[in-house]
N, C-alpha and C positions, 0 to 999 in steps of 0.2 A: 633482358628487357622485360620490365612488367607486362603482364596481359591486361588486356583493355577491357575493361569490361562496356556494355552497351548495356546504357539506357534503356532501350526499349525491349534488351530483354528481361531489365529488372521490372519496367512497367507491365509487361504480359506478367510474370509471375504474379504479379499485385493484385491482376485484372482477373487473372485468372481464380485467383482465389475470392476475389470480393463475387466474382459470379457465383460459386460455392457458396458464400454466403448469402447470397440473395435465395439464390433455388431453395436454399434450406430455410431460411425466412418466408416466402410466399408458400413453402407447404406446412407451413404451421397453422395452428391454428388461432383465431383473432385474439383468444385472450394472451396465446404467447409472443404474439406479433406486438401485442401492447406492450408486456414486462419489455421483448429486448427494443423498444423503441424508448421505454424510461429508463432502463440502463444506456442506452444509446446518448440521451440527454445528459446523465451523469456525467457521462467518457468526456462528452466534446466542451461541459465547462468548464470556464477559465476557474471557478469557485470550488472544483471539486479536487481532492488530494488523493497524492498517488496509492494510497490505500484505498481509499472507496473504487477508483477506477480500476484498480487492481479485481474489486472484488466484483463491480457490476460484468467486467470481461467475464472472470469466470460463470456467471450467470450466466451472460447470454451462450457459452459456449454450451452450458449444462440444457439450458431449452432448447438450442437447435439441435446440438450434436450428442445425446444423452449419453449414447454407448464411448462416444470419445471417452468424456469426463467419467464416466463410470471405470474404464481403462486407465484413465490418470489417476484416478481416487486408489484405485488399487493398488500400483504402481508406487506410488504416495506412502502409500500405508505400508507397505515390502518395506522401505527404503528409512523410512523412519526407528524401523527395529534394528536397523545398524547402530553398530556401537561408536562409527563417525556420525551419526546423525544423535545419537545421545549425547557425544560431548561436545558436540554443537548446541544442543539445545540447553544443557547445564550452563555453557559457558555464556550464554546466550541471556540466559535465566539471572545469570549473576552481574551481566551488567544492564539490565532492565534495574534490579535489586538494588543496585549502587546506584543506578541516574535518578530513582525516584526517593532514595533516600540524600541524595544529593541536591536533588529539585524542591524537596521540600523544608533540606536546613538552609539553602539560599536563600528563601522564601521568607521563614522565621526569622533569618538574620537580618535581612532588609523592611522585616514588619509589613511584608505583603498578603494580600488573601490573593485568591485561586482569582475573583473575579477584578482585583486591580490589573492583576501580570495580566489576565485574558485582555483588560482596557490597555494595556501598555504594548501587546506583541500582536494582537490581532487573532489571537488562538483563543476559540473558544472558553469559555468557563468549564461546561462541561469535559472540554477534550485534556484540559489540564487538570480535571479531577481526575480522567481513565489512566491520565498519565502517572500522577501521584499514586494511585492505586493499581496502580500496574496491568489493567486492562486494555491499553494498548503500547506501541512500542513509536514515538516518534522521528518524524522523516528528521534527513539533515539541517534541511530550514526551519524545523522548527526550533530544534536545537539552537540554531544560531541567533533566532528571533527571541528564543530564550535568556542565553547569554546575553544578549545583549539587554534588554530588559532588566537582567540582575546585574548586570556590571558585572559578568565572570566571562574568563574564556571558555568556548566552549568546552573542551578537554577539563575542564574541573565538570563540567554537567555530564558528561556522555565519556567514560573509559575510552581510549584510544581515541577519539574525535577528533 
C-alpha cells in the first residue's frame, strides 16, 4: 500500500523555509531588501519568462544567502571541468548553431525581418536577434510560437524538438 503523505507536513516544510527566508530578508539591508523585492516583482509576473525568473531566483539567493551561492558557484565550476559536462556543453553548442542557422534560412525563405516574426509570435524583436545571434538559448514555447509563425514544425527549427 503507498504511504500517505500529509499535507500539512508538506505545508510546514514550505513554512518553514519561507520563515528562513523572511529572517534572512529583514536582516538585510534596505538597499538589498529593495533588489530582492524587484527580483520578487519579476518571479510572480505573468510577463516574465522562465529565464529571467531563473535568473532573478538566483539573485535573490546570492543577496540573502551569499556563502550558499558562493558554495554553489564553486561547486558549478568543479562540475563543469568534467568531460560529461563538456560534451554536454559541445552538443549543446551545436544545436543552438543549427536552430539559429535554421531560424534565420526560415526567415529568408519566407521574406521575413526579425521585427515582422516578433509582430507575428509576440517574441520580442530584440529577443529574436539574441536568438539569431546565438546569445541566448530559447524556451519550448518559443519554439513553438516560432514554428508556428513560419509555417515549420518545430523539429525543423530546434534538433530533436
Amino acid at each position: 500500500m503507498p504511504t500517505m503523505i500529509n499535507p500539512r507536513d508538506i505545508l510546514a516544510h514550505d513554512a518553514a523555509r519561507g520563515a528562513m527566508f523572511l529572517h534572512a530578508y529583514k536582516e538585510c539591508s534596505r538597499p538589498v531588501q529593495e533588489l530582492v523585492d524587484e527580483m520578487t516583482s519579476i518571479i510572480v509576473s505573468d510577463e516574465t519568462d522562465g529565464d529571467e525568473k531563473s535568473h532573478a531566483i538566483d539573485v535573490i539567493i546570492e543577496a540573502l544567502f551569499p556563502m550558499v551561492a558562493a558554495d554553489v558557484t564553486e561547486r558549478h565550476r568543479l562540475l563543469m571541468q568534467s568531460d560529461e559536462a563538456r560534451q554536454a556543453i559541445a552538443e549543446m553548442d551545436e544545436k543552438e548553431q543549427t536552430f539559429a542557422n535554421r531560424l534565420k534560412d526560415a526567415m529568408d525563405k519566407r521574406g521575413l525581418t526579425q521585427e515582422q516574426l516578433a509582430a507575428a509570435t509576440g517574441v520580442s524583436q530584440p529577443a529574436i536577434s539574441n536568438m539569431v545571434n546565438r546569445n541566448c538559448r530559447p524556451q519550448r514555447r518559443t519554439i513553438s510560437k516560432l514554428a508556428a509563425a513560419l509555417d515549420v514544425d518545430p523539429s525543423e527549427l530546434w534538433p530533436q524538438q
